[in-house]
PASEBA-1860 file (N, C-alpha, C; in nm, 3 decimals):
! residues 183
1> XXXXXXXX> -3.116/2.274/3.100/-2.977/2.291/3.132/-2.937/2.193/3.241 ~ -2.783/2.145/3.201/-2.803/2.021/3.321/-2.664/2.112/3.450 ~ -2.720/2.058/3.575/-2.645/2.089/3.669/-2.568/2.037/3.736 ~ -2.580/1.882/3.716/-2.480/1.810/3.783/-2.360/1.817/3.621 ~ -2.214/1.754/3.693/-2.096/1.704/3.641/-2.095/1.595/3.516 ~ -2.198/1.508/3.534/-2.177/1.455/3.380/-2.226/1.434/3.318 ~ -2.181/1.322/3.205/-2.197/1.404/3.051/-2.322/1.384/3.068 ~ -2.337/1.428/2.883/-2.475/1.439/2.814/-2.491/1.282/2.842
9> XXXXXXXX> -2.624/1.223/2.871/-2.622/1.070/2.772/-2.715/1.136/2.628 ~ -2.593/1.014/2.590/-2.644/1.014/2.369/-2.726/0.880/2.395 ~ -2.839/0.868/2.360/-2.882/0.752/2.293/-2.819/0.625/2.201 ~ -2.778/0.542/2.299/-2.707/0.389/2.264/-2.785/0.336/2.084 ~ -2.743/0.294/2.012/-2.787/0.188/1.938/-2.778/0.035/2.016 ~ -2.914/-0.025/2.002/-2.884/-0.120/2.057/-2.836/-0.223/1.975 ~ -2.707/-0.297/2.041/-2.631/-0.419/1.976/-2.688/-0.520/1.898 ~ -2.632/-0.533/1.769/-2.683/-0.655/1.702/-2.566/-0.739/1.736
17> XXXXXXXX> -2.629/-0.848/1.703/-2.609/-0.996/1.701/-2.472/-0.990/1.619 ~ -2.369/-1.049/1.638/-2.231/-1.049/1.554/-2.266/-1.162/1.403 ~ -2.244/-1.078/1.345/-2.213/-1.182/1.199/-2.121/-1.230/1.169 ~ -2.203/-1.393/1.094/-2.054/-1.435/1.051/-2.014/-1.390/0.937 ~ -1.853/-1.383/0.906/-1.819/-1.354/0.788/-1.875/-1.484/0.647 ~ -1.954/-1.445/0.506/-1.999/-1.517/0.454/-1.882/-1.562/0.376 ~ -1.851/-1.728/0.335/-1.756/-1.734/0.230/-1.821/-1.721/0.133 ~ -1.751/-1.743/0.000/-1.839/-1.774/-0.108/-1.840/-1.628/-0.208
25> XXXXXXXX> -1.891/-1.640/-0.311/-1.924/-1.504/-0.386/-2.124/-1.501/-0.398 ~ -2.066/-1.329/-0.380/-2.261/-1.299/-0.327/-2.336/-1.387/-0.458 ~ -2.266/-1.403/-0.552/-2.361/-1.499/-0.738/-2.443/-1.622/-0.679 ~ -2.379/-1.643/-0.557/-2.356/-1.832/-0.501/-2.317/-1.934/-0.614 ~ -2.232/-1.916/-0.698/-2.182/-1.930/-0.826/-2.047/-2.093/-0.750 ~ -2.124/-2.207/-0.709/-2.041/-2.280/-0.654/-1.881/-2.333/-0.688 ~ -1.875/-2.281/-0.796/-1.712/-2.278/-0.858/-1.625/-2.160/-0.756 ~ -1.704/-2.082/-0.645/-1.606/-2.019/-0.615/-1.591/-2.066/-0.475
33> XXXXXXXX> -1.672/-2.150/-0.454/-1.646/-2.239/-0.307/-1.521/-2.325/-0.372 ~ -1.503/-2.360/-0.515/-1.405/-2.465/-0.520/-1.287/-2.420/-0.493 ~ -1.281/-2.211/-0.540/-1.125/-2.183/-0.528/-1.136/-2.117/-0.366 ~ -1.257/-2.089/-0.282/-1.168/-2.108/-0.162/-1.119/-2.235/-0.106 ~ -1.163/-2.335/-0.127/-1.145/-2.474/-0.042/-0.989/-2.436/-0.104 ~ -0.944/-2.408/-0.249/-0.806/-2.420/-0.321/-0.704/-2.323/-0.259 ~ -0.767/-2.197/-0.205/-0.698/-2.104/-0.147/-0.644/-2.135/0.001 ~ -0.782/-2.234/0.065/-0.728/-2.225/0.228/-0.678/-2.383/0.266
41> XXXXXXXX> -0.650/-2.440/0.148/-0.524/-2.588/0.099/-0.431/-2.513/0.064 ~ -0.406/-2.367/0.049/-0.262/-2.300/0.019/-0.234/-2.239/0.144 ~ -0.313/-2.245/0.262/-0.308/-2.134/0.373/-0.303/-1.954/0.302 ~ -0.360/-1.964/0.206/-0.366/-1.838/0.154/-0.258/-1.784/0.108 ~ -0.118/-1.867/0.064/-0.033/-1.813/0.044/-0.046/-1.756/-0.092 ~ 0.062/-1.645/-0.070/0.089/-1.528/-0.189/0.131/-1.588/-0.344 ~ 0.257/-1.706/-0.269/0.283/-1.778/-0.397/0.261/-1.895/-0.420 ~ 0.103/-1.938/-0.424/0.062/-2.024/-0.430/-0.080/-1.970/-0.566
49> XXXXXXXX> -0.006/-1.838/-0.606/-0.148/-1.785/-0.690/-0.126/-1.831/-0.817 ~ -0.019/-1.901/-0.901/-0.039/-2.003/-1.025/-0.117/-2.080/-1.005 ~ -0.130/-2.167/-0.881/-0.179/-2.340/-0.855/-0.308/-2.256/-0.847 ~ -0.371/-2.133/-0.791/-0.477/-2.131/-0.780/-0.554/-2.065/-0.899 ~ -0.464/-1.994/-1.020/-0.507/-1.958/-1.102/-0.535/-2.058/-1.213 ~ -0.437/-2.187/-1.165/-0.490/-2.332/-1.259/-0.621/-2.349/-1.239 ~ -0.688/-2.373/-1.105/-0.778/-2.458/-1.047/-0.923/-2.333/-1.063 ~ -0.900/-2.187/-1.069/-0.974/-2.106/-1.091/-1.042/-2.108/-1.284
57> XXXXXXXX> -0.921/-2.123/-1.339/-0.965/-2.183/-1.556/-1.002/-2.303/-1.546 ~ -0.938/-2.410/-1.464/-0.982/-2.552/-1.465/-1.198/-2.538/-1.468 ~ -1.222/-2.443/-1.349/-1.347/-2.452/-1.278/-1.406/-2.355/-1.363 ~ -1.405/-2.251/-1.434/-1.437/-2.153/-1.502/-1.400/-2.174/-1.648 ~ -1.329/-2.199/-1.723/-1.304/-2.213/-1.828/-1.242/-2.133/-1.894 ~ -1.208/-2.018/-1.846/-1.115/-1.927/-1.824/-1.113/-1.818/-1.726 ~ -1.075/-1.707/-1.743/-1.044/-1.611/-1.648/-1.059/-1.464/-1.621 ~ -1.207/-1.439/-1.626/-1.276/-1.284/-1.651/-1.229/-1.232/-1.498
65> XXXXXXXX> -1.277/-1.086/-1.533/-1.240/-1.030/-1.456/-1.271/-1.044/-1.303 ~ -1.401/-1.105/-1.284/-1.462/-1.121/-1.158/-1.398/-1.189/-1.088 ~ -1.285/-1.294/-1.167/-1.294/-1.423/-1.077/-1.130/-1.367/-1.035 ~ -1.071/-1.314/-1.111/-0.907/-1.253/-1.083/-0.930/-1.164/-0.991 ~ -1.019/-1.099/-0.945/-1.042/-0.995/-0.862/-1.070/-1.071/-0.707 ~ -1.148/-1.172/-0.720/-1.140/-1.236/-0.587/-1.063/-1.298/-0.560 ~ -0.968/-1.383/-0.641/-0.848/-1.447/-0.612/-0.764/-1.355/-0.554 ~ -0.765/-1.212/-0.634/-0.646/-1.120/-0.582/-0.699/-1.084/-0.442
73> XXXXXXXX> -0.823/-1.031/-0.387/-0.862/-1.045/-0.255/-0.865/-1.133/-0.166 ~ -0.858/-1.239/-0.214/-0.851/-1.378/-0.154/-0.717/-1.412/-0.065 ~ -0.628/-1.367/-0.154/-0.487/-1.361/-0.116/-0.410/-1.242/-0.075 ~ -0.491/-1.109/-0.076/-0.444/-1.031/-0.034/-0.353/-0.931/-0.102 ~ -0.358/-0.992/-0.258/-0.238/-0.893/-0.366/-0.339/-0.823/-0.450 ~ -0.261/-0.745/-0.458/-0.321/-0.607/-0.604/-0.350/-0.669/-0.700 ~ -0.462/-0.626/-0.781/-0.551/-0.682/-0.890/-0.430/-0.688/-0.995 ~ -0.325/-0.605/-0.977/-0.274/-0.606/-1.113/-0.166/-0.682/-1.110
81> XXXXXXXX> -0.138/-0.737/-0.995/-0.015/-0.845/-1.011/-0.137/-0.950/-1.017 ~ -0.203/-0.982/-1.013/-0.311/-1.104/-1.041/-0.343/-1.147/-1.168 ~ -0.346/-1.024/-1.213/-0.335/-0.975/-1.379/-0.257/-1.007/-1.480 ~ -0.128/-0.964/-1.370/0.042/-0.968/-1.474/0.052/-1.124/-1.483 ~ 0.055/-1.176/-1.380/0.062/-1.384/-1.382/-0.025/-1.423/-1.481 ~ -0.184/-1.336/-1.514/-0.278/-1.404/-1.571/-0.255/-1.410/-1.724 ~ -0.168/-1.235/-1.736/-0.156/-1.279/-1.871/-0.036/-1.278/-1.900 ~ 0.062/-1.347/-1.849/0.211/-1.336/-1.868/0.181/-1.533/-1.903
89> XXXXXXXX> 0.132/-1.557/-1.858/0.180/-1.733/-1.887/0.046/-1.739/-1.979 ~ 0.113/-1.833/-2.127/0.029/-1.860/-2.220/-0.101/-1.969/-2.175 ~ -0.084/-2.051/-2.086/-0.175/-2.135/-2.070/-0.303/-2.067/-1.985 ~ -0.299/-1.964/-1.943/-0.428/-1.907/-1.865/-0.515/-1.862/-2.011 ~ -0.609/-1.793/-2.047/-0.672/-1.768/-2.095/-0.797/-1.645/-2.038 ~ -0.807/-1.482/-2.045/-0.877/-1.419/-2.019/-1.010/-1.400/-2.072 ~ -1.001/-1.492/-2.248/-1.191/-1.485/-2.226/-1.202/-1.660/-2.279 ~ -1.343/-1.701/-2.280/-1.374/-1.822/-2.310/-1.289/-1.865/-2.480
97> XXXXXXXX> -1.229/-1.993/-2.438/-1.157/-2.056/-2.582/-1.305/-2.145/-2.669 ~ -1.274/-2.209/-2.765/-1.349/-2.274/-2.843/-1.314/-2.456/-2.822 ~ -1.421/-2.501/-2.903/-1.439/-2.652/-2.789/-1.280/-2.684/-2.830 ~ -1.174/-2.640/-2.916/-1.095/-2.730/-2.997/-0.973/-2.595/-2.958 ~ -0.858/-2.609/-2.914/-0.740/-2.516/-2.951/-0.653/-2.529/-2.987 ~ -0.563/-2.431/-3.062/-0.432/-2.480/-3.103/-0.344/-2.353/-3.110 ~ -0.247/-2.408/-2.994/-0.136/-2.333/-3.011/0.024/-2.309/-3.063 ~ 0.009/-2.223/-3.153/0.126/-2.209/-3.248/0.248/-2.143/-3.135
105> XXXXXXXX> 0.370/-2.193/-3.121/0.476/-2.166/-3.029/0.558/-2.080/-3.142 ~ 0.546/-1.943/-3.115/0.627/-1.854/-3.156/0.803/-1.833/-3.116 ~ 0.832/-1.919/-3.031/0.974/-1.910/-2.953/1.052/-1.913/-3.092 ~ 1.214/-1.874/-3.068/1.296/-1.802/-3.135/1.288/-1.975/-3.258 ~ 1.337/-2.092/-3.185/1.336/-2.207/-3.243/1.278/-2.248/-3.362 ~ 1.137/-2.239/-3.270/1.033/-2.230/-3.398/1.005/-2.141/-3.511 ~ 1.014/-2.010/-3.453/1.025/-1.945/-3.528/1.090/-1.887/-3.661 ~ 1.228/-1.970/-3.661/1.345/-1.985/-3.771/1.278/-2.096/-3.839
113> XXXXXXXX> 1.242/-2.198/-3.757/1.160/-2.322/-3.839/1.076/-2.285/-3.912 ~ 0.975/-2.230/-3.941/0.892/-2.174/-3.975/0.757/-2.171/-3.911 ~ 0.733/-2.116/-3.775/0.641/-2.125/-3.752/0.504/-2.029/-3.756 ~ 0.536/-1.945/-3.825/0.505/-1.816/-3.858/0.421/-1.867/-3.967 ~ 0.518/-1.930/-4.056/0.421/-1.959/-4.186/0.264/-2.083/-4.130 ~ 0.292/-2.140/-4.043/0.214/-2.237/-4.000/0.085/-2.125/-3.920 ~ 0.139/-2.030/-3.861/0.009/-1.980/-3.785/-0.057/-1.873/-3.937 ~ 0.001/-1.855/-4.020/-0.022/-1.795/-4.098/-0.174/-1.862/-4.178
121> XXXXXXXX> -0.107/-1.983/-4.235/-0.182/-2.043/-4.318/-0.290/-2.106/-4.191 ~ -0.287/-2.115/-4.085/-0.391/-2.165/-3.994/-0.514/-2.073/-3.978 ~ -0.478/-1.901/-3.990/-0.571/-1.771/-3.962/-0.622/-1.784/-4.104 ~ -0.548/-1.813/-4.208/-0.615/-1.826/-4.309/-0.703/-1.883/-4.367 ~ -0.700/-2.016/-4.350/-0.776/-2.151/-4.369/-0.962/-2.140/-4.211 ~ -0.861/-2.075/-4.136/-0.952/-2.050/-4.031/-1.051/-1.940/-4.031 ~ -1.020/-1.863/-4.059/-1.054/-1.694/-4.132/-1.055/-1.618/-3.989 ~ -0.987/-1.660/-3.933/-0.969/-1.627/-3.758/-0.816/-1.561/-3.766
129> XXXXXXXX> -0.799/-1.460/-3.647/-0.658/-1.435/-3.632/-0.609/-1.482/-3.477 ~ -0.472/-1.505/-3.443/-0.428/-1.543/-3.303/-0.518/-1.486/-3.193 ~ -0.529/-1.499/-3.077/-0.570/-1.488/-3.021/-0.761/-1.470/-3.017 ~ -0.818/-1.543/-3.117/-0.954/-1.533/-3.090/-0.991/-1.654/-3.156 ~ -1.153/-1.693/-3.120/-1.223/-1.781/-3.143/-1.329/-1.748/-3.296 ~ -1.353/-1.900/-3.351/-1.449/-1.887/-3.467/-1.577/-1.872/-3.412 ~ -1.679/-1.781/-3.539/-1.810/-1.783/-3.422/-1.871/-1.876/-3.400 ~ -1.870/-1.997/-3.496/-1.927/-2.099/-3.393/-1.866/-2.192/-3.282
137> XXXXXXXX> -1.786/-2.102/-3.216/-1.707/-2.149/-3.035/-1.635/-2.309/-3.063 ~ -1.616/-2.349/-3.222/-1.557/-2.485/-3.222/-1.386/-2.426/-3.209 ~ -1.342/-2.357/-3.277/-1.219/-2.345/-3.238/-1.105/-2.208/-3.226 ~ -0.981/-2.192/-3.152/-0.939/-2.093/-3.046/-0.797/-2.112/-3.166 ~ -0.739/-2.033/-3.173/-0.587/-1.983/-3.220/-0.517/-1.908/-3.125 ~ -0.401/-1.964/-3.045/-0.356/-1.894/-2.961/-0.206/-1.894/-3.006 ~ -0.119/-1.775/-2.964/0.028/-1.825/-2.982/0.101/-1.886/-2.808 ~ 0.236/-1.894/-2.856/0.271/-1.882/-2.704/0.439/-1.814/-2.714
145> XXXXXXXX> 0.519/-1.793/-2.624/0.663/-1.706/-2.642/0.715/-1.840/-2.667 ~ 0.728/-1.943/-2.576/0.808/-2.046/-2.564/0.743/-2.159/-2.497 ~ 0.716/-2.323/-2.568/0.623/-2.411/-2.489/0.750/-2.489/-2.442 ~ 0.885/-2.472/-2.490/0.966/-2.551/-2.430/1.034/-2.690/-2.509 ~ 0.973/-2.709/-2.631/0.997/-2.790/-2.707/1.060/-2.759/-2.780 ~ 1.164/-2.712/-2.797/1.281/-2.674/-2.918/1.336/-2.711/-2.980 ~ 1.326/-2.887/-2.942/1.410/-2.979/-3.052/1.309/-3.031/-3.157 ~ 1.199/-3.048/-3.121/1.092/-3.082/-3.208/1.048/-2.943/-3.295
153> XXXXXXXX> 1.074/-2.824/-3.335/1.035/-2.733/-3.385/1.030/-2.739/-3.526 ~ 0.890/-2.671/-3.598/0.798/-2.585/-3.512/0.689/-2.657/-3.465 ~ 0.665/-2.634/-3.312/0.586/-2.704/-3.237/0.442/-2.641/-3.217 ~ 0.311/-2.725/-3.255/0.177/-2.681/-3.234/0.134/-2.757/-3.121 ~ 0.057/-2.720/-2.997/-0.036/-2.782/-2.943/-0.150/-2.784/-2.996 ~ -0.249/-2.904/-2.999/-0.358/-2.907/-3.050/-0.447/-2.985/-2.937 ~ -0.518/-2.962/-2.886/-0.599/-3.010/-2.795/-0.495/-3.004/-2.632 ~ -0.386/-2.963/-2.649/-0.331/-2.983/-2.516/-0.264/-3.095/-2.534
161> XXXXXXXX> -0.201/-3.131/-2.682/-0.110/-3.253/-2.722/-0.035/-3.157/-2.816 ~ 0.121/-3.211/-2.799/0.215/-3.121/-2.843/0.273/-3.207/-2.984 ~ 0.272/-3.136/-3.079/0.302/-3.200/-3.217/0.416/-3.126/-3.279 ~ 0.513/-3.216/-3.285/0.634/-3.157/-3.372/0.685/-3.140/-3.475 ~ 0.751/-3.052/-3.542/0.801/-3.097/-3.702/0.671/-3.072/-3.749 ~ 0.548/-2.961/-3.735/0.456/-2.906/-3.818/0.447/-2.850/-3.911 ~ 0.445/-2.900/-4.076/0.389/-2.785/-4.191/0.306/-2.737/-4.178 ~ 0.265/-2.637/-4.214/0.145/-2.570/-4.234/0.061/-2.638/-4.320
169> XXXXXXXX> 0.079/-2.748/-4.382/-0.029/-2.847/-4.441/-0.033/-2.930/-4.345 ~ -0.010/-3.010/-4.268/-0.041/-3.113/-4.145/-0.086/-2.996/-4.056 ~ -0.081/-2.893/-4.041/-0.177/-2.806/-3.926/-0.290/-2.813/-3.974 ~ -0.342/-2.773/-4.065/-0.458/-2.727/-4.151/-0.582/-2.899/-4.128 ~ -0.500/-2.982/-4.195/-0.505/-3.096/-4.175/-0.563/-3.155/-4.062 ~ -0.499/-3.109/-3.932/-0.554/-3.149/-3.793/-0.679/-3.074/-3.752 ~ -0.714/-2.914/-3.814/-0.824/-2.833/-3.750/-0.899/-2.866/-3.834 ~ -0.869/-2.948/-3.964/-1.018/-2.942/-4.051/-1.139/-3.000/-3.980
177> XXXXXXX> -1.097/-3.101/-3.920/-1.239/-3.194/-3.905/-1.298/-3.075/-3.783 ~ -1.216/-2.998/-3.699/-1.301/-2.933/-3.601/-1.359/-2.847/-3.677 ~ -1.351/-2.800/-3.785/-1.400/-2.678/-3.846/-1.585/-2.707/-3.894 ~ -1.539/-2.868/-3.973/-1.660/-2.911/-4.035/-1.746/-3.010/-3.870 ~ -1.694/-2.973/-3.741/-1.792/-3.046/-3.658/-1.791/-3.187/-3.660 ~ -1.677/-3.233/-3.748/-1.663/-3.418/-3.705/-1.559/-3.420/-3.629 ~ -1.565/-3.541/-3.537/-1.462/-3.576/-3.436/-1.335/-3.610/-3.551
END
């Protein structure tokens, strides 16, 4: 029993050494040193998360969940507005594309043009439907709402080159050789 006035002593933990905060992701997966260097060239800004969701598919090849989750921590926003940007704009991509893509522009334009019939006969000839890859990873069918080309309609990107005034026989035409593996 104690008789003097103060307290109990509790047994201290003794002090460790201060850590530094680690950058990086625990994988050591060096593509994610590329999007902090990309994040803290934005000062971490909020709306700077397109430019960094470019430079995050640029370095990854697209955009699983791991890597939207640290961007959204990175910057400080909710996974699901990280999400909504990721899959609101056609050019991001949430799983891996095929070596070759082509995207059919569904916008109102094209769409009177006939571009419907063009993605049609493309899933066909492809035996693929929009949004997925053939199994041997040569080529991706994507649509998009609007690429912006409306006077040229109906407009396909094919490799990330925009082609106008497309039949569905000049589409077919352009994916054959990726299909059979010649340049």
């Amino acid at each position: 029993m104690q008789t003097s006035s103060e307290p109990p002593k509790v047994a201290e933990k003794p002090k460790e050494p201060a850590k530094k905060a680690e950058k990086g992701h625990p994988s050591g997966d060096k593509r994610f040193k590329v999007l902090d260097m990309t994040m803290k060239r934005n000062q971490y800004r909020q709306d700077a998360l397109i430019e960094i969701l470019h430079k995050a598919q640029e370095s990854f090849g697209f955009l699983e969940e791991d890597v939207l989750l640290y961007v959204a921590r990175g910057l400080k926003l909710p996974l699901s507005k990280v999400y909504g940007v990721a899959t609101f704009y056609h050019l991001f991509s949430l799983k891996p594309n095929g070596a070759h893509t082509c995207v059919v522009c569904l916008g109102t334009a094209c769409y009177v043009k006939g571009s419907a019939e063009v993605l049609a006969e493309l899933e066909k000839h492809t035996g693929i439907h929009q949004g997925e890859t053939t199994e041997d990873g040569q080529v991706s069918i994507m649509t998009a709402r609007c690429i912006g080309a409306c006077g040229i309609a109906p407009a396909v990107v094919f490799d990330g080159t925009v082609a106008g005034k497309v039949s569905p026989s000049e589409a077919i035409q352009k994916v054959k050789p990726w299909l059979n593996n010649t340049p």
